[in-house]
Every structure is written in C-alpha cells, then in structure tokens.
N, C-alpha and C positions, 0 to 999 in steps of 0.2 A: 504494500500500500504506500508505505512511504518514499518508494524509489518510483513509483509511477508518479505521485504525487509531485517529484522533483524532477520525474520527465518531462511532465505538461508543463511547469512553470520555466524550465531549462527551452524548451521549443516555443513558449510565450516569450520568453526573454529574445532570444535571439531574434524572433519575427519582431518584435519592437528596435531594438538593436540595429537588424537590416532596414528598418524604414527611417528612423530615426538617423542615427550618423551618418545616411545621406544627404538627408533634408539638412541639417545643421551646417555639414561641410560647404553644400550649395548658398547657405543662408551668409555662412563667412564668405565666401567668396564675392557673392555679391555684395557685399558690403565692401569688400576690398576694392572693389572694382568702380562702384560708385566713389568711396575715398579719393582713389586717383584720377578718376575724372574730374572732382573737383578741383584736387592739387593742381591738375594741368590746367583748368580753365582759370586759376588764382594768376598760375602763369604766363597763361595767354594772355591777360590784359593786363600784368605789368609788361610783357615782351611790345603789345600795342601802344601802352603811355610814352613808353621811354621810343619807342620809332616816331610817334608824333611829335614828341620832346623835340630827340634830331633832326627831324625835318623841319620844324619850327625851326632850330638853332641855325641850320643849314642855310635856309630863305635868309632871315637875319645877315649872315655873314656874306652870302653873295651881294642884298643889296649892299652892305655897309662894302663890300671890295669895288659895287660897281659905282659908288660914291666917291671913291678913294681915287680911282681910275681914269675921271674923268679931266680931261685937259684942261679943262679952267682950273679945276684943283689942282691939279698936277704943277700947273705954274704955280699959285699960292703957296703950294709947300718948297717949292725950289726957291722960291724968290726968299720968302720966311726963311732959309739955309743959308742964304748969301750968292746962292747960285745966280748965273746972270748969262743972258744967251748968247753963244761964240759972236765972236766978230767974223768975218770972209777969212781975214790973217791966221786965224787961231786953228782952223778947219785945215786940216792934212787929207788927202786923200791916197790911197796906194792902190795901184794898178796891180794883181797878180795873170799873169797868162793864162 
C-alpha cells in the first residue's frame, strides 16, 4: 500500500515537474529577452541624442568656418595682423618647364 501510494505521488510529481520547469524556464527567458530589448532601446536613443548632438555641433562649425572664410573677413583678420597687400616689386614669380 505504501509503495503504491508513493508511486502515484512519485508519477504526480514528475507530471507537475514536466509541465512546470518548462513553463518557468520559458517564463525566465522571456523576461530576459524583454530586459534587453529594453536595455537596447535605452540605447538606441542615447546613440540618437548624441548623433543629433553632432550634427547640431557639425552645422555650427561649418557655418562659423564659412564665416571665417569669407574674403571680407579674411582681409579684416590680415589687416588686424599687420598684414598688408604685396606691392608688383615684392611679387616673384618662377617659371618651372
């Protein structure tokens, strides 16, 4: 009686056992998997901020070079230097064949 007794609960056990520790394994892994989809989406939009950041920074610094670049400036900073434009005499030219 007693060992029948602890066969039925022994084959109860393990039929809970087989349904169970798959569902749980399934249940962690989804979870896992959901975590890092987050992690990557936290990351996706700081990878997004900091490329708008640079392209912002980028615009910025093209205009301020095509500020810098332009030949009325370009004379104001030479002149502001002491710079002063050649005479015909000062101008060398060299021929190479």
């Amino acid at each position: 009686m007693v060992q029948s007794v602890d066969t039925a609960f022994l084959k109860r056990l393990a039929l809970i056992l087989a349904v169970v520790v798959p569902v749980v394994l399934m249940v962690v892994l989804i979870i896992q998997a959901n975590n890092q989809v987050a992690t990557l989406g936290k990351q996706i939009r700081y990878l997004e901020f900091q490329q708008k950041k640079l392209e912002d920074e980028r615009i910025a610094l093209r205009l301020e070079r095509e500020k810098l670049l332009k030949p009325d400036r370009l004379l104001e900073r030479a002149r502001a230097e002491g710079l002063q434009p050649l005479t015909p005499d000062q101008v060398r030219r060299i021929y190479v064949p």
